[in-house]
mmCIF entry with sequence, helices, sheets and N, C-alpha, C, O atoms, coordinates in Angstrom:
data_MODEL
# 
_entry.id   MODEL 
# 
_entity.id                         1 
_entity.type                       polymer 
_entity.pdbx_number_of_molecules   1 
# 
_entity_poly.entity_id                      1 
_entity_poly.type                           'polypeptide(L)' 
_entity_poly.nstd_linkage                   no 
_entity_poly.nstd_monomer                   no 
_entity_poly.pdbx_seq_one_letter_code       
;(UNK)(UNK)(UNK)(UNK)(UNK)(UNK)(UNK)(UNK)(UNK)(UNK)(UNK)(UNK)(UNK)(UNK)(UNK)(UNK)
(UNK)(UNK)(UNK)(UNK)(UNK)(UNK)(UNK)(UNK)(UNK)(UNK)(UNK)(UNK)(UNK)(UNK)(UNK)(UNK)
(UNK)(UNK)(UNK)(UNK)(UNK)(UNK)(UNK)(UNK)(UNK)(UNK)(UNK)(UNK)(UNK)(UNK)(UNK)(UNK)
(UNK)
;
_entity_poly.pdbx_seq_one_letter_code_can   XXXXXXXXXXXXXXXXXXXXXXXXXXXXXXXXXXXXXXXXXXXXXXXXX 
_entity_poly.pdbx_strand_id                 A 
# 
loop_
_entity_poly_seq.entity_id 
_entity_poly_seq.num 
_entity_poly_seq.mon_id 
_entity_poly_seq.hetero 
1 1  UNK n 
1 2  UNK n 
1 3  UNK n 
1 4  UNK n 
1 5  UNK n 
1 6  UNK n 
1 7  UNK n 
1 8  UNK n 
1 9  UNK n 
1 10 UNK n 
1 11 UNK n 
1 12 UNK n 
1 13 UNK n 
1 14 UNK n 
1 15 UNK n 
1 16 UNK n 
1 17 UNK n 
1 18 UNK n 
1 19 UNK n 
1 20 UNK n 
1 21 UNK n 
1 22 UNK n 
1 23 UNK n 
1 24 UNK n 
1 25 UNK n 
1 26 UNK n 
1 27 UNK n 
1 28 UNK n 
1 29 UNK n 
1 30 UNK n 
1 31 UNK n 
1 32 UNK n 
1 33 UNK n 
1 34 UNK n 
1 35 UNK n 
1 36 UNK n 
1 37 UNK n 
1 38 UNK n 
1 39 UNK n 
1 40 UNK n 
1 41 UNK n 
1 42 UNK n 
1 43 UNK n 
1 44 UNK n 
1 45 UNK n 
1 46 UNK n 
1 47 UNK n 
1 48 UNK n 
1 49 UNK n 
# 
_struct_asym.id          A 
_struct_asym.entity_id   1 
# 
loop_
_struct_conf.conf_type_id 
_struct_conf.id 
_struct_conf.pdbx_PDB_helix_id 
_struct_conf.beg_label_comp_id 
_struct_conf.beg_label_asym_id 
_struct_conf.beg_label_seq_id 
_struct_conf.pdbx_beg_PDB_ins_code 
_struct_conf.end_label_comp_id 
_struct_conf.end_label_asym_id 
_struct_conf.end_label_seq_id 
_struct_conf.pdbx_end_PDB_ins_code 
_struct_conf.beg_auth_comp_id 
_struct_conf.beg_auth_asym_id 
_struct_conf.beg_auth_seq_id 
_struct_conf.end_auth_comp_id 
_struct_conf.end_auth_asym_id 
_struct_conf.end_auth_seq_id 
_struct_conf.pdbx_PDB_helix_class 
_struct_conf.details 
_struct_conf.pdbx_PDB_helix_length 
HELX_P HELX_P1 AA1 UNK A 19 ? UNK A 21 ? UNK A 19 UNK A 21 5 ? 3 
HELX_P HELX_P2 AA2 UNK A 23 ? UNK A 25 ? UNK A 23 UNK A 25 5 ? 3 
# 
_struct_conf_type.id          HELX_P 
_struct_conf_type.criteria    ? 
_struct_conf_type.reference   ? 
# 
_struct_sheet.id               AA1 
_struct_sheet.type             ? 
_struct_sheet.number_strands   3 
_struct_sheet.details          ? 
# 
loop_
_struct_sheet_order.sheet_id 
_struct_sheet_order.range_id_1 
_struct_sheet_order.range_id_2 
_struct_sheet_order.offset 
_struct_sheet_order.sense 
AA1 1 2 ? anti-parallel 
AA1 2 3 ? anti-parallel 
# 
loop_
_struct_sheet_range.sheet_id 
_struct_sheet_range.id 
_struct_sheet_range.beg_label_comp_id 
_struct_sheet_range.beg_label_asym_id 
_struct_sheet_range.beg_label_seq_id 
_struct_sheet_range.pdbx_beg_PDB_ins_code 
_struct_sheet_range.end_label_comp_id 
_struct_sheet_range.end_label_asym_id 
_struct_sheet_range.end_label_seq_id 
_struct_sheet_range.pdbx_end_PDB_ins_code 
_struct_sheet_range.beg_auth_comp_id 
_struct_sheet_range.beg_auth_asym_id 
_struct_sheet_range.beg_auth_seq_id 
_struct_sheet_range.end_auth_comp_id 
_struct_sheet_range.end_auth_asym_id 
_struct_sheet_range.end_auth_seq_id 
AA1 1 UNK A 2  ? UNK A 4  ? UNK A 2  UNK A 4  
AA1 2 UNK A 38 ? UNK A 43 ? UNK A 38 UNK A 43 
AA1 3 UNK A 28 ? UNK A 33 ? UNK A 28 UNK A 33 
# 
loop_
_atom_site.group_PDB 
_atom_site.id 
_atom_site.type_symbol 
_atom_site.label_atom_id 
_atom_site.label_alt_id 
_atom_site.label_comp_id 
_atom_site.label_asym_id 
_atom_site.label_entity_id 
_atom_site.label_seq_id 
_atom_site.pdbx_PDB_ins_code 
_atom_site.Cartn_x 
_atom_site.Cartn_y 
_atom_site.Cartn_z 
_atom_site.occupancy 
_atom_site.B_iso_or_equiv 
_atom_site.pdbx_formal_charge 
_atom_site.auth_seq_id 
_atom_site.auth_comp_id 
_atom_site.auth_asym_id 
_atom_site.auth_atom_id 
_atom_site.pdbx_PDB_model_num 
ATOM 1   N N  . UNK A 1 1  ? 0.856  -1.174 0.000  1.00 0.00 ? 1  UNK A N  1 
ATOM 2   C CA . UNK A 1 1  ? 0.000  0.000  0.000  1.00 0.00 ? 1  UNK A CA 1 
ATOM 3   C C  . UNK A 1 1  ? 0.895  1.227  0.000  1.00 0.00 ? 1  UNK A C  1 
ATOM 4   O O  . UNK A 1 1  ? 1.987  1.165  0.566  1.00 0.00 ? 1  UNK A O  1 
ATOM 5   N N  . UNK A 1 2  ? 0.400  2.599  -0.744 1.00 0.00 ? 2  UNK A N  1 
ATOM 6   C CA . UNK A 1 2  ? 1.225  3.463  -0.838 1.00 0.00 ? 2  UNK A CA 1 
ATOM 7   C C  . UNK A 1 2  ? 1.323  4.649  0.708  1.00 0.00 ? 2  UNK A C  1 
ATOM 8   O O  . UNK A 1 2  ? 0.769  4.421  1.783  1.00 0.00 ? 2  UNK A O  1 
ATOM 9   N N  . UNK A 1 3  ? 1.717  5.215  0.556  1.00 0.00 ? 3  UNK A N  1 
ATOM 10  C CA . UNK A 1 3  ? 1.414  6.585  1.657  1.00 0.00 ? 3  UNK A CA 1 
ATOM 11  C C  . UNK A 1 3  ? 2.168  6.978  2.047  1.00 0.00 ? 3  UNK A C  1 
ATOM 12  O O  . UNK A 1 3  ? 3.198  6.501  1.570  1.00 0.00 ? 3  UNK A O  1 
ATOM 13  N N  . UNK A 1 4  ? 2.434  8.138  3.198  1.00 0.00 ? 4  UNK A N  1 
ATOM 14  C CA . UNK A 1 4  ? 3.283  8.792  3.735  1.00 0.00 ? 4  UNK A CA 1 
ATOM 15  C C  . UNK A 1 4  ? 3.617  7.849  5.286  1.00 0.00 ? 4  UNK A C  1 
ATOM 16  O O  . UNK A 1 4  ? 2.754  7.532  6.104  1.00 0.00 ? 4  UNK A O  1 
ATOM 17  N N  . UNK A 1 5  ? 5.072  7.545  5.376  1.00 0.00 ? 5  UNK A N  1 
ATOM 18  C CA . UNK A 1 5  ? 5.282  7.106  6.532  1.00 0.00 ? 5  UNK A CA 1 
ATOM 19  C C  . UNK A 1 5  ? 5.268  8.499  7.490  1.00 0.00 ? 5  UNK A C  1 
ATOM 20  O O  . UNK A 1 5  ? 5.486  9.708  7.407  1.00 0.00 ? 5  UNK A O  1 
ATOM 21  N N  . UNK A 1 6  ? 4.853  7.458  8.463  1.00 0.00 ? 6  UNK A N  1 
ATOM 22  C CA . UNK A 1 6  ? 5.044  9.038  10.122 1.00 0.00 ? 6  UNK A CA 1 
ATOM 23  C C  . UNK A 1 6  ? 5.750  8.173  11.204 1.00 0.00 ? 6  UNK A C  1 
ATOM 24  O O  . UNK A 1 6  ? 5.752  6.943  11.243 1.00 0.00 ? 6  UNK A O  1 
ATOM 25  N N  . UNK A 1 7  ? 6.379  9.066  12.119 1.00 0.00 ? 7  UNK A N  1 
ATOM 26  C CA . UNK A 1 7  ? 7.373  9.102  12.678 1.00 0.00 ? 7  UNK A CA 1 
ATOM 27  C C  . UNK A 1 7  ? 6.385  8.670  13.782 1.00 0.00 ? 7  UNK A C  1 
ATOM 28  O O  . UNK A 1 7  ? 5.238  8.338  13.483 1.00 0.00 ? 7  UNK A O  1 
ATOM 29  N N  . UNK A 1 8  ? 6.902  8.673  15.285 1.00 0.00 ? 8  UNK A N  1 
ATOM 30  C CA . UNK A 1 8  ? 6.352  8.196  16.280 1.00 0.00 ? 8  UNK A CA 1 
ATOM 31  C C  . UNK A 1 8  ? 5.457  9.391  16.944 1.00 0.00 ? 8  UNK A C  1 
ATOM 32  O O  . UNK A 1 8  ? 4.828  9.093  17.959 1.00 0.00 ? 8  UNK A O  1 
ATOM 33  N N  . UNK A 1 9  ? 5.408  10.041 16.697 1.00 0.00 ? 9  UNK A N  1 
ATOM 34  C CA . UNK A 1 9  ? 4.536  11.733 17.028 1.00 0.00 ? 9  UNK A CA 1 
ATOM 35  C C  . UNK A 1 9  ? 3.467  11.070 15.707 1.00 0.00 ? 9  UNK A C  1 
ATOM 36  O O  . UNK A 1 9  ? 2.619  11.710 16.330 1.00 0.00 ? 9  UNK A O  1 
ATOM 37  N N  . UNK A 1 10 ? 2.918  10.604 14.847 1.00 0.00 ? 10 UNK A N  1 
ATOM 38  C CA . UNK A 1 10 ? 2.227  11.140 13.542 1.00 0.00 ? 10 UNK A CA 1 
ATOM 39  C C  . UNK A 1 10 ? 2.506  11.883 12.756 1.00 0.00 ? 10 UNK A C  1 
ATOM 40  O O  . UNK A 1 10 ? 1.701  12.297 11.921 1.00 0.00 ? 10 UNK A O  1 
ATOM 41  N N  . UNK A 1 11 ? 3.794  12.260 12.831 1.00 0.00 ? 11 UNK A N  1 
ATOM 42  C CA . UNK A 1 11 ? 4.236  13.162 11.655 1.00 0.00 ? 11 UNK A CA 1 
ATOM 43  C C  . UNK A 1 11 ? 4.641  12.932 10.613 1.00 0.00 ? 11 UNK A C  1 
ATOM 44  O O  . UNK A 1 11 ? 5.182  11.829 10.695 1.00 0.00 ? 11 UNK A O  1 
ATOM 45  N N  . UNK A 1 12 ? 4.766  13.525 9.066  1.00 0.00 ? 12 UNK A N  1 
ATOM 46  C CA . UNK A 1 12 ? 5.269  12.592 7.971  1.00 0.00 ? 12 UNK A CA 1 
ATOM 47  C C  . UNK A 1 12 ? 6.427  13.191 8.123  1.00 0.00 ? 12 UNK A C  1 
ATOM 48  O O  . UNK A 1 12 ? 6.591  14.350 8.504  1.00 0.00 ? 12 UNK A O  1 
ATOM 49  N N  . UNK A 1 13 ? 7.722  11.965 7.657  1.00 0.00 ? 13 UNK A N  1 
ATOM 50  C CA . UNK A 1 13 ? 8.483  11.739 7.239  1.00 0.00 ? 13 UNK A CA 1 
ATOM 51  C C  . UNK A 1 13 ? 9.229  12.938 6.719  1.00 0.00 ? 13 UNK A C  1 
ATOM 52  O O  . UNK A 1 13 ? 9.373  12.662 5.528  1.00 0.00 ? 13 UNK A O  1 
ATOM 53  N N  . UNK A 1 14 ? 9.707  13.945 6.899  1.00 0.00 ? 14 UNK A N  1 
ATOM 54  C CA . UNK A 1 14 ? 10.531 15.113 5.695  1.00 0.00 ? 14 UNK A CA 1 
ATOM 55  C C  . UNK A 1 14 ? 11.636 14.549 5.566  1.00 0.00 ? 14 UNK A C  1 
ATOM 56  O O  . UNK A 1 14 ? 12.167 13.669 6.244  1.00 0.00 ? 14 UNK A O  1 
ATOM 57  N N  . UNK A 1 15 ? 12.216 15.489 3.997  1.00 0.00 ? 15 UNK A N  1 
ATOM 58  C CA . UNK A 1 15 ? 13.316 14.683 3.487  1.00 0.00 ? 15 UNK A CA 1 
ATOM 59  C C  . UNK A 1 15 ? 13.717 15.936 2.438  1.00 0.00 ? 15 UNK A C  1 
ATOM 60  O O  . UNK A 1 15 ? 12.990 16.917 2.278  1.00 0.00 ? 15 UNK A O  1 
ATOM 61  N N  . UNK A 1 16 ? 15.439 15.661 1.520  1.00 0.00 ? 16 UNK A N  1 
ATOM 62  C CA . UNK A 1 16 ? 15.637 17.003 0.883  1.00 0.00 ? 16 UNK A CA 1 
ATOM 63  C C  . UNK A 1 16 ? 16.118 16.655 0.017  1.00 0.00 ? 16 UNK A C  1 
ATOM 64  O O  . UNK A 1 16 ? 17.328 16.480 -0.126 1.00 0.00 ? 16 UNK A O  1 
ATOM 65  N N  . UNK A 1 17 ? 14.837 16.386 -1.147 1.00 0.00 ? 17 UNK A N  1 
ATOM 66  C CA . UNK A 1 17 ? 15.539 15.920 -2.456 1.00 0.00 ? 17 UNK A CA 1 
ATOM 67  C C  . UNK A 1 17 ? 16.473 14.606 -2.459 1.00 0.00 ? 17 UNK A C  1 
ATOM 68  O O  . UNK A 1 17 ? 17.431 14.547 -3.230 1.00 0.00 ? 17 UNK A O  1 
ATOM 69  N N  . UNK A 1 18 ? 16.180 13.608 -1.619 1.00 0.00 ? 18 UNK A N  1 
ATOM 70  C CA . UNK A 1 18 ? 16.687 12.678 -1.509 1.00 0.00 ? 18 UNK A CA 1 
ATOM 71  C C  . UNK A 1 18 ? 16.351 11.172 -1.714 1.00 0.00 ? 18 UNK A C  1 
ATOM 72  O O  . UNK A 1 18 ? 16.577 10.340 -0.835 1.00 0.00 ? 18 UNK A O  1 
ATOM 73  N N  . UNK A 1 19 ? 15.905 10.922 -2.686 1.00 0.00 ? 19 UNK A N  1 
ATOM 74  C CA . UNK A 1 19 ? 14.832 9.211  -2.705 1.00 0.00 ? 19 UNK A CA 1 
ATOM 75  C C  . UNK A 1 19 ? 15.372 8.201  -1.675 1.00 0.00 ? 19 UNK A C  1 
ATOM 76  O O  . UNK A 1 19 ? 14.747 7.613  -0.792 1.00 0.00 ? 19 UNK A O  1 
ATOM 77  N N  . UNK A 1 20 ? 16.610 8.141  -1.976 1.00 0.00 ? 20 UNK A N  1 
ATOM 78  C CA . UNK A 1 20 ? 17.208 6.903  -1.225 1.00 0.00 ? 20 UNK A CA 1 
ATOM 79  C C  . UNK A 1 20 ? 17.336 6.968  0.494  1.00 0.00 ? 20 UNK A C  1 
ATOM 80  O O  . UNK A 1 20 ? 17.722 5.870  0.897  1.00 0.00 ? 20 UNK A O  1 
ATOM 81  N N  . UNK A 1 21 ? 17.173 7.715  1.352  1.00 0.00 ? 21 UNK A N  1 
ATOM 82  C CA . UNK A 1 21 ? 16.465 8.218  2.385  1.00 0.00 ? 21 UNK A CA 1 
ATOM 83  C C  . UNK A 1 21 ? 15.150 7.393  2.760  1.00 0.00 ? 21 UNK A C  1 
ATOM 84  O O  . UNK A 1 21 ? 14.979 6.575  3.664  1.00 0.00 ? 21 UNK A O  1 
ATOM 85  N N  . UNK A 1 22 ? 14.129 7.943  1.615  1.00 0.00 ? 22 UNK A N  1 
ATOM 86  C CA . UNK A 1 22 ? 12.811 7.865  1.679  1.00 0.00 ? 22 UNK A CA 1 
ATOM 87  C C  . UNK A 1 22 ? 12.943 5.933  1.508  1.00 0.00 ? 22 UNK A C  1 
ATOM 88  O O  . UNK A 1 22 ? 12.308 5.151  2.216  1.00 0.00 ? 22 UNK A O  1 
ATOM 89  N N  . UNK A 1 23 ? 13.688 5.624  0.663  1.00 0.00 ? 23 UNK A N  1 
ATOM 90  C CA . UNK A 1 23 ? 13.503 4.083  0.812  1.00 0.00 ? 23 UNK A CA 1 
ATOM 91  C C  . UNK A 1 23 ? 13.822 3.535  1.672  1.00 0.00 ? 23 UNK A C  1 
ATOM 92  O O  . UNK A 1 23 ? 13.168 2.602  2.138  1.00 0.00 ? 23 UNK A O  1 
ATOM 93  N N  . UNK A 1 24 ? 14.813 3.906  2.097  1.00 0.00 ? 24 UNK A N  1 
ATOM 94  C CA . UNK A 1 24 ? 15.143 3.103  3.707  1.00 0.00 ? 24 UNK A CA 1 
ATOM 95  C C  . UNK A 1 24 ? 14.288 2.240  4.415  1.00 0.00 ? 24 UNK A C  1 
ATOM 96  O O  . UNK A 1 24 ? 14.593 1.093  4.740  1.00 0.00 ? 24 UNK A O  1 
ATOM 97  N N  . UNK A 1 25 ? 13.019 2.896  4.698  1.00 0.00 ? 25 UNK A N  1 
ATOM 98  C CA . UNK A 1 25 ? 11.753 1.990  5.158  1.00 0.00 ? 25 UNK A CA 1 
ATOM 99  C C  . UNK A 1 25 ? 11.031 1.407  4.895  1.00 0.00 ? 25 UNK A C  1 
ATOM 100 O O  . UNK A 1 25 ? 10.291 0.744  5.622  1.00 0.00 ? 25 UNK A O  1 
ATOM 101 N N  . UNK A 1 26 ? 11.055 1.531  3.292  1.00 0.00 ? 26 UNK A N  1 
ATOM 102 C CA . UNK A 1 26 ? 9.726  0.999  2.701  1.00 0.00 ? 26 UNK A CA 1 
ATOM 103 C C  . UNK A 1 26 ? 10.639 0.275  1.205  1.00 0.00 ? 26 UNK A C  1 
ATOM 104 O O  . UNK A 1 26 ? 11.823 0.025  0.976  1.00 0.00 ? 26 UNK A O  1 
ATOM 105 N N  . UNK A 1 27 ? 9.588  0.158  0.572  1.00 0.00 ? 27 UNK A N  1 
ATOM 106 C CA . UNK A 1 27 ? 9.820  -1.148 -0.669 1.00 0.00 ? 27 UNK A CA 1 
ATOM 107 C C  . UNK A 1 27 ? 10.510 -0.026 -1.847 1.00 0.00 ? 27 UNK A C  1 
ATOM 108 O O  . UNK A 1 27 ? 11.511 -0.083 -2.560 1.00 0.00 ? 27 UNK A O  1 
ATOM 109 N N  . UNK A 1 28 ? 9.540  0.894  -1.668 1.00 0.00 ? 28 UNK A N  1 
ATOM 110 C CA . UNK A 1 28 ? 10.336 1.880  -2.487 1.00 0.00 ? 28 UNK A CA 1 
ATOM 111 C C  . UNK A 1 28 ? 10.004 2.962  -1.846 1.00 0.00 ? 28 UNK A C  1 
ATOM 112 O O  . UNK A 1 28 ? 8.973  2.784  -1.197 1.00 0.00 ? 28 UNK A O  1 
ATOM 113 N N  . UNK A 1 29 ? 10.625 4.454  -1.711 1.00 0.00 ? 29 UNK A N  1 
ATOM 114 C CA . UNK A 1 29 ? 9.849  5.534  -1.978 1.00 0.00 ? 29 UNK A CA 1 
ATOM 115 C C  . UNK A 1 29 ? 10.827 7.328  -2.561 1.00 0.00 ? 29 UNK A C  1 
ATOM 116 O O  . UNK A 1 29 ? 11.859 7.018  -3.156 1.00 0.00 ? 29 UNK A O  1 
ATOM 117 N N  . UNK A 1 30 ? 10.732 8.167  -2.514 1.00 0.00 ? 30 UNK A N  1 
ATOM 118 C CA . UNK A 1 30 ? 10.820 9.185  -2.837 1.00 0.00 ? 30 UNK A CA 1 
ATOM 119 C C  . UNK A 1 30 ? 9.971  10.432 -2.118 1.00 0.00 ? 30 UNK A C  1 
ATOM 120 O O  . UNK A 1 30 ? 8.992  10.306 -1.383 1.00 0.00 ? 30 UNK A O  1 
ATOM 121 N N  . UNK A 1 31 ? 10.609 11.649 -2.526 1.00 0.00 ? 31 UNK A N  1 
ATOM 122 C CA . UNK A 1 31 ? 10.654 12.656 -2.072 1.00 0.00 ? 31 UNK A CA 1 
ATOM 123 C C  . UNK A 1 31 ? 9.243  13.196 -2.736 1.00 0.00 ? 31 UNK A C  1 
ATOM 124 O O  . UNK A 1 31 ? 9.096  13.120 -3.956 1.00 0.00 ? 31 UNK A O  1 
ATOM 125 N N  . UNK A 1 32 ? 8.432  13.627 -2.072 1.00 0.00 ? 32 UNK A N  1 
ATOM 126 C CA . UNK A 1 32 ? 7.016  14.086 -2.875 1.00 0.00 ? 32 UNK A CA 1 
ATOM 127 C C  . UNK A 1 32 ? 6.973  15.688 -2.279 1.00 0.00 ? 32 UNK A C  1 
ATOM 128 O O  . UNK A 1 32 ? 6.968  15.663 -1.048 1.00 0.00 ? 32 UNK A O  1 
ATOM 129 N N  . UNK A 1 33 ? 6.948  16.709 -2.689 1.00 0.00 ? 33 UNK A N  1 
ATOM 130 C CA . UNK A 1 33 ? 6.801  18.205 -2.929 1.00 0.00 ? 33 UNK A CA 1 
ATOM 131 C C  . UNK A 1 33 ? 5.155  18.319 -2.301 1.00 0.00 ? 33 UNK A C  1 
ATOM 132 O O  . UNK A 1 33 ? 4.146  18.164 -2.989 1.00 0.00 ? 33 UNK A O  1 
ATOM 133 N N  . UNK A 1 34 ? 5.187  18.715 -0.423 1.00 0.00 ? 34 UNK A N  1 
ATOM 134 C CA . UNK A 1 34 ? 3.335  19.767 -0.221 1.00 0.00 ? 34 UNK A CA 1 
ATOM 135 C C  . UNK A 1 34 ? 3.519  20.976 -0.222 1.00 0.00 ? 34 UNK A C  1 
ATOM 136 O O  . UNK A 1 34 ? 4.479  21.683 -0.527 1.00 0.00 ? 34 UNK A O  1 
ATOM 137 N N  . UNK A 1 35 ? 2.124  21.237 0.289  1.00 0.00 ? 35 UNK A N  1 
ATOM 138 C CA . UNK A 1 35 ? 2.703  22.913 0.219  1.00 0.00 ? 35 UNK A CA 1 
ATOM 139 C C  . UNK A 1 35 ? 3.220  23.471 1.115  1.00 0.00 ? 35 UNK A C  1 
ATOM 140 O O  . UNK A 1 35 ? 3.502  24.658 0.951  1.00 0.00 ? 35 UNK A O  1 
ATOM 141 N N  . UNK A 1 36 ? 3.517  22.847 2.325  1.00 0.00 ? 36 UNK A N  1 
ATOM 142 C CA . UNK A 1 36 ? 4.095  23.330 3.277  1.00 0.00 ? 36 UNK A CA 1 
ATOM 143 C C  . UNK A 1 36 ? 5.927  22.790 3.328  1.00 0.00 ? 36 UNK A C  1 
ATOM 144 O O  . UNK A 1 36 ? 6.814  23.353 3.970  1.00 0.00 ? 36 UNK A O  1 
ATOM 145 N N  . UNK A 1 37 ? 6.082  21.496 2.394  1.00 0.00 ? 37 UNK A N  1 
ATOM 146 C CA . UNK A 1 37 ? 7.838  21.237 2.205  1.00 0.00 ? 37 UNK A CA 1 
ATOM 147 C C  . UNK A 1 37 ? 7.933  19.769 1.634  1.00 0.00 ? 37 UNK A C  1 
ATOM 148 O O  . UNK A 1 37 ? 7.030  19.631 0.809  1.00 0.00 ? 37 UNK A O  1 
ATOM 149 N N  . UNK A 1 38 ? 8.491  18.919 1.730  1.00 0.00 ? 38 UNK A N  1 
ATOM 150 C CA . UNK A 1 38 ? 8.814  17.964 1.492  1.00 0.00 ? 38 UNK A CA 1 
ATOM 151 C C  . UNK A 1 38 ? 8.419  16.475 1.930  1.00 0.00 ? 38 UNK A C  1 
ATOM 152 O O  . UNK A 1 38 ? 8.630  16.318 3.132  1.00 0.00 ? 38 UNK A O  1 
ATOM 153 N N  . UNK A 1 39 ? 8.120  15.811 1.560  1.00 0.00 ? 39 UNK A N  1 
ATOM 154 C CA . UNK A 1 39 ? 7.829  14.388 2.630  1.00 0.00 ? 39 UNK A CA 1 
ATOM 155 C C  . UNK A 1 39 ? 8.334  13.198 1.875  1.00 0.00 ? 39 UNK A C  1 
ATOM 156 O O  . UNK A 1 39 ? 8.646  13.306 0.689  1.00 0.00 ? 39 UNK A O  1 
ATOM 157 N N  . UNK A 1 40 ? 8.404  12.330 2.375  1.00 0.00 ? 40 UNK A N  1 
ATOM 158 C CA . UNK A 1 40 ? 8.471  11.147 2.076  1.00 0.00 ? 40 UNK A CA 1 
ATOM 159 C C  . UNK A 1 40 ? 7.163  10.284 1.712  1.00 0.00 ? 40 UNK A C  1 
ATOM 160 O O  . UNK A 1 40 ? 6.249  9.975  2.476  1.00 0.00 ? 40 UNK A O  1 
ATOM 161 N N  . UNK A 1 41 ? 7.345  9.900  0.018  1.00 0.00 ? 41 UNK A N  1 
ATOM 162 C CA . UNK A 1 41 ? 5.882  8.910  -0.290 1.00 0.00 ? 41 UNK A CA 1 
ATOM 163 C C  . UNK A 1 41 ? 6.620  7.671  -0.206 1.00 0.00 ? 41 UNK A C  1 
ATOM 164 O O  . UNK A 1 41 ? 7.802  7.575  -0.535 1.00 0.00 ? 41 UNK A O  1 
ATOM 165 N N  . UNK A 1 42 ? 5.919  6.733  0.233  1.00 0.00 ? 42 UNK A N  1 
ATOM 166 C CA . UNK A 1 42 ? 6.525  5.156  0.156  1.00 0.00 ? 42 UNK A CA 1 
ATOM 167 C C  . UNK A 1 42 ? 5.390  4.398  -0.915 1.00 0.00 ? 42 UNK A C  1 
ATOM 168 O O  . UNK A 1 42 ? 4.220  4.705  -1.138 1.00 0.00 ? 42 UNK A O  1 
ATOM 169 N N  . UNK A 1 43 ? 6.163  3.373  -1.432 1.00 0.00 ? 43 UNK A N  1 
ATOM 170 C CA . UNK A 1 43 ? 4.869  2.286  -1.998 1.00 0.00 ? 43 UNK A CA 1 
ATOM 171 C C  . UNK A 1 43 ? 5.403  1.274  -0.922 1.00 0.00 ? 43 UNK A C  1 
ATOM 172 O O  . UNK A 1 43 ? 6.608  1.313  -0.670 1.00 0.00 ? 43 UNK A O  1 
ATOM 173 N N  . UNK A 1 44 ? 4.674  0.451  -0.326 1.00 0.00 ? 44 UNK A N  1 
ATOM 174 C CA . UNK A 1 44 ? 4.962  -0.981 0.585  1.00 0.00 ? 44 UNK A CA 1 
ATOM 175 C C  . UNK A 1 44 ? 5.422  0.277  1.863  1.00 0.00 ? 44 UNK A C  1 
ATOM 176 O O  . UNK A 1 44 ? 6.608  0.534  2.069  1.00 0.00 ? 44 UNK A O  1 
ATOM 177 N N  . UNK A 1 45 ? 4.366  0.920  2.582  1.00 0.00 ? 45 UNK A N  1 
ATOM 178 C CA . UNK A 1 45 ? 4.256  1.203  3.834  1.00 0.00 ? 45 UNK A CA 1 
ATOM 179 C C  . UNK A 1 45 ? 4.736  0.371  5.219  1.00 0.00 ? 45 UNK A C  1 
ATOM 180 O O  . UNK A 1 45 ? 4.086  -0.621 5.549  1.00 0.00 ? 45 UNK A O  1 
ATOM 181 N N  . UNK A 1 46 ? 5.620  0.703  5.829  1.00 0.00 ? 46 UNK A N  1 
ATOM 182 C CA . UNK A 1 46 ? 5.392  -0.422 7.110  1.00 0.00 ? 46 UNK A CA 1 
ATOM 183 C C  . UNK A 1 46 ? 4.590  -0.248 7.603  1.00 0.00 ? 46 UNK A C  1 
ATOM 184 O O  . UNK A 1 46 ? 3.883  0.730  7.361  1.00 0.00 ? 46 UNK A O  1 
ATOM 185 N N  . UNK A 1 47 ? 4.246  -1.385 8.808  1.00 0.00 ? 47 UNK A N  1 
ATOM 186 C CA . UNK A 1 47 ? 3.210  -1.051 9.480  1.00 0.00 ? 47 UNK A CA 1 
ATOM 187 C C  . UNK A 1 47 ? 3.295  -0.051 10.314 1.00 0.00 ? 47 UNK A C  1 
ATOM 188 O O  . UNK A 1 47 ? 3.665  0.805  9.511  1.00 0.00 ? 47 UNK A O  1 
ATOM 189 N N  . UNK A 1 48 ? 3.206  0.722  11.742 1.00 0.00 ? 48 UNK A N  1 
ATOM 190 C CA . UNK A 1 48 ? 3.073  1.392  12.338 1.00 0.00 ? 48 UNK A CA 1 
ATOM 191 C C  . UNK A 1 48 ? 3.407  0.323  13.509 1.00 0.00 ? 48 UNK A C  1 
ATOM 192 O O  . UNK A 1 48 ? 3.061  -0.859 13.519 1.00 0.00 ? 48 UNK A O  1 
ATOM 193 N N  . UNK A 1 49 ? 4.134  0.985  14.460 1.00 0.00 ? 49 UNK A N  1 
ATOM 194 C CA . UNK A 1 49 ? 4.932  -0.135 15.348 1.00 0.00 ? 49 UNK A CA 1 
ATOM 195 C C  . UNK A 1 49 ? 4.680  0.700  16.865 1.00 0.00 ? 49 UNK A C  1 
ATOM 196 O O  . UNK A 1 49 ? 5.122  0.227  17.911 1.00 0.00 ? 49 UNK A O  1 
# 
């Protein structure tokens, strides 16, 4: 499943122009542009731990 990983607060993930970062956790992911800055999209989400 795709989405934004979050940190242990619920927060997503930020990141700076960096994909390989964003994969670290997940199956794949990359750097996705909001309007407030940067986040991390994953495809293959972990679960929430």
């Amino acid at each position: 499943k795709g989405g934004y990983p979050v940190d242990s607060k619920g927060c997503k993930i930020s990141c700076v122009i960096n994909n390989e970062y964003c994969s670290r956790d997940c199956t794949s992911g990359y750097c996705y542009f909001l309007r407030w800055g940067l986040a991390c999209w994953c495809d293959g989400v972990p679960p929430q731990r």
